[in-house]
N, C-alpha and C positions, 0 to 999 in steps of 0.2 A: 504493500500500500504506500503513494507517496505521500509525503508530510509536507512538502511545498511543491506548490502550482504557483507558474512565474505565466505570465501575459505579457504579449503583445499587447500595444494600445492601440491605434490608427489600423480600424480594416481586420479586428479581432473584435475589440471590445468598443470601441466606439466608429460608428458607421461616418467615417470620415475620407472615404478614396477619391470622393468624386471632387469635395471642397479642398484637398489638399491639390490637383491636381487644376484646378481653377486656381486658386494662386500663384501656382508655377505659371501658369501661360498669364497671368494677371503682369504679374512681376518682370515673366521675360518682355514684355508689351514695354515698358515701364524702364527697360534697362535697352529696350530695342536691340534684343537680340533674337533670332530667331526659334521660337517655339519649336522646338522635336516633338512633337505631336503628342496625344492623351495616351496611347500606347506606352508611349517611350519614357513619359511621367510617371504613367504606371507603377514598371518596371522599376524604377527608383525607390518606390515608399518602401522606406526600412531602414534605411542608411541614416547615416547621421547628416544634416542638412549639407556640410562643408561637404561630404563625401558624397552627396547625393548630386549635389550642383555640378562636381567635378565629371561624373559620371554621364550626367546627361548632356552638359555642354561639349565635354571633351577640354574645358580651360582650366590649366591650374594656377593662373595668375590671382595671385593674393586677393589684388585689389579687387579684383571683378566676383570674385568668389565672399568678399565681404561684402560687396556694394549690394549684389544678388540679394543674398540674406537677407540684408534690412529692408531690402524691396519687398521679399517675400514675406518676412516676419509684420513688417506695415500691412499687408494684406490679412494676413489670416489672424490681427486681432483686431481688425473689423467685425466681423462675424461676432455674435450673441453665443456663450456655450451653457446648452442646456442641459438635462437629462434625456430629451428629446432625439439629441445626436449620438445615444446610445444604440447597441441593435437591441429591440424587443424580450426581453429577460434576463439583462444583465444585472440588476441590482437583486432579481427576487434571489440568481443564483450566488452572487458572492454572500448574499445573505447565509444561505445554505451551506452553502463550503466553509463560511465562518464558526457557524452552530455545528457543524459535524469535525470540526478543528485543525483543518486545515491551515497552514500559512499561505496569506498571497502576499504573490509582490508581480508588480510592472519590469519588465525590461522593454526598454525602448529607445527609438529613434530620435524622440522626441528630445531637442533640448531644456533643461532642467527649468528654468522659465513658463516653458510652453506647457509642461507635464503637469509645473503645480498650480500654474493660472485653471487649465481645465479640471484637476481636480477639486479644488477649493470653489470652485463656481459652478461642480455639480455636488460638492460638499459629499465628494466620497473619500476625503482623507481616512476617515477608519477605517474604511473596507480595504486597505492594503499594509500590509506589515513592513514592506521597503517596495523603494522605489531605486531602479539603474535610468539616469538619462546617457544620450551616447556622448555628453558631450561634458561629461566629469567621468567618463571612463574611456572605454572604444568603441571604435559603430562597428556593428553588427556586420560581418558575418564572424568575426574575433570575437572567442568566444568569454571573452573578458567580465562582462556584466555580469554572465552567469556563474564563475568561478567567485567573483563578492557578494554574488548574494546567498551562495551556499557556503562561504565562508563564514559569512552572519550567524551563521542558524548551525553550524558548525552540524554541514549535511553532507552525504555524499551524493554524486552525479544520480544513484538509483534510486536516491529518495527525493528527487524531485522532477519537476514534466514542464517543458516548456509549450506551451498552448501558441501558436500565429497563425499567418493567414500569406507568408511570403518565404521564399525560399531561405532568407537570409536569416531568419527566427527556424528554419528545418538546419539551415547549417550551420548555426555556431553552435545548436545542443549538440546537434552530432558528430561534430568534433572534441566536444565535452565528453561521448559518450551518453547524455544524458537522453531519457524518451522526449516524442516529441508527437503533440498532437495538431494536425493541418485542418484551418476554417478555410471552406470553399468559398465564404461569402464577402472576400477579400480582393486584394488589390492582382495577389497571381494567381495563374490558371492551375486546378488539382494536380494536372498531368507534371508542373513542375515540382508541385510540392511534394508527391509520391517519389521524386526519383531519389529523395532524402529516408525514404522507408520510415515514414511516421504512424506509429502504434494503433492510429486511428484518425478518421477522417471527420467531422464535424459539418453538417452544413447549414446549420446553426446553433443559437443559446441554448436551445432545448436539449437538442441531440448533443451540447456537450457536457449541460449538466449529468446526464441522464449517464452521462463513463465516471463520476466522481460520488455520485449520489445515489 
């Protein structure tokens, strides 16, 4: 049985692919550079922004990779964050996972800023016992985040499950060794997430509570 369940946030637990990827083209608009299209944005959610930027433009010039950012970061705290922009039974399940004694914790893409602005403004700071942003440790697909926060809980790789919905949350548990369960209802297609060999497939809140509970 595991004792921690770590999360993906964007495209696992909060239905965010489509507004993160309206930013990127909002931003590349804004920096007038050219959009790599909704595909290729896609592909990126997971990374840690600097490494995401890098990825999708092809530049790794300091300046334009900062300037990005704060273009993008201006955008997406525009946007209102509610409990709204969760997927359909995520609060009843962490409730569940909490009562039955589970540890949660986030690992994510997200910078540490962006992580607790949306959690404090859906006021679910309880519901997680730590939080990894990529950008006070390593982005994602290094398998960094998960190694501190099993070091927290002074856990090993088997006792705990990394839950995402992108290849990059399938390969850095499984380069930890650690299992790893894939949300279809995300940013990548299943067919990639399978080529990580994840425990089980999810294709939604329901069907994932329904492997812990």
């Amino acid at each position: 049985m595991y004792k921690l369940l770590i999360f993906d946030w964007d495209g696992t637990l909060a239905d965010s692919t489509s507004h993160i990827v309206e930013c990127l083209e909002a931003a590349s608009n804004k920096m007038q550079a050219p959009f790599p299209g909704r595909e290729a944005a896609k592909n990126i959610i997971g990374l840690g922004l600097s490494e995401a930027i890098i990825e999708l433009f092809g530049i790794e010039d300091e300046l334009f990779v900062d300037s990005f950012k704060e273009a993008y970061s201006a955008q997406f705290l525009l946007a209102e964050i509610t409990r709204s922009g969760l997927y359909p039974g995520v609060i009843d399940m962490l409730v569940g996972l909490r009562e039955a004694g589970y540890l949660t914790a986030i690992a994510t893409g997200k910078s540490r800023r962006g992580m607790d602005r949306a959690l404090k403004a859906m006021e679910m700071c309880a519901y997680f016992d730590a939080v990894r942003c990529a950008d006070e440790t390593r982005s994602k697909p290094d398998p960094l985040m998960l190694q501190e926060l099993l070091e927290k809980f002074s856990l090993q790789p088997h006792e705990a499950v990394m839950v995402g919905d992108t290849e990059y949350d399938m390969e850095m548990a499984m380069r930890l060794g650690m299992d790893r369960v894939a949300m279809s209802h995300g940013a990548h297609q299943v067919s990639r997430l399978q080529k990580y060999q994840p425990v089980a497939v999810a294709n939604n809140v329901a069907e994932l509570q329904e492997l812990f509970l």
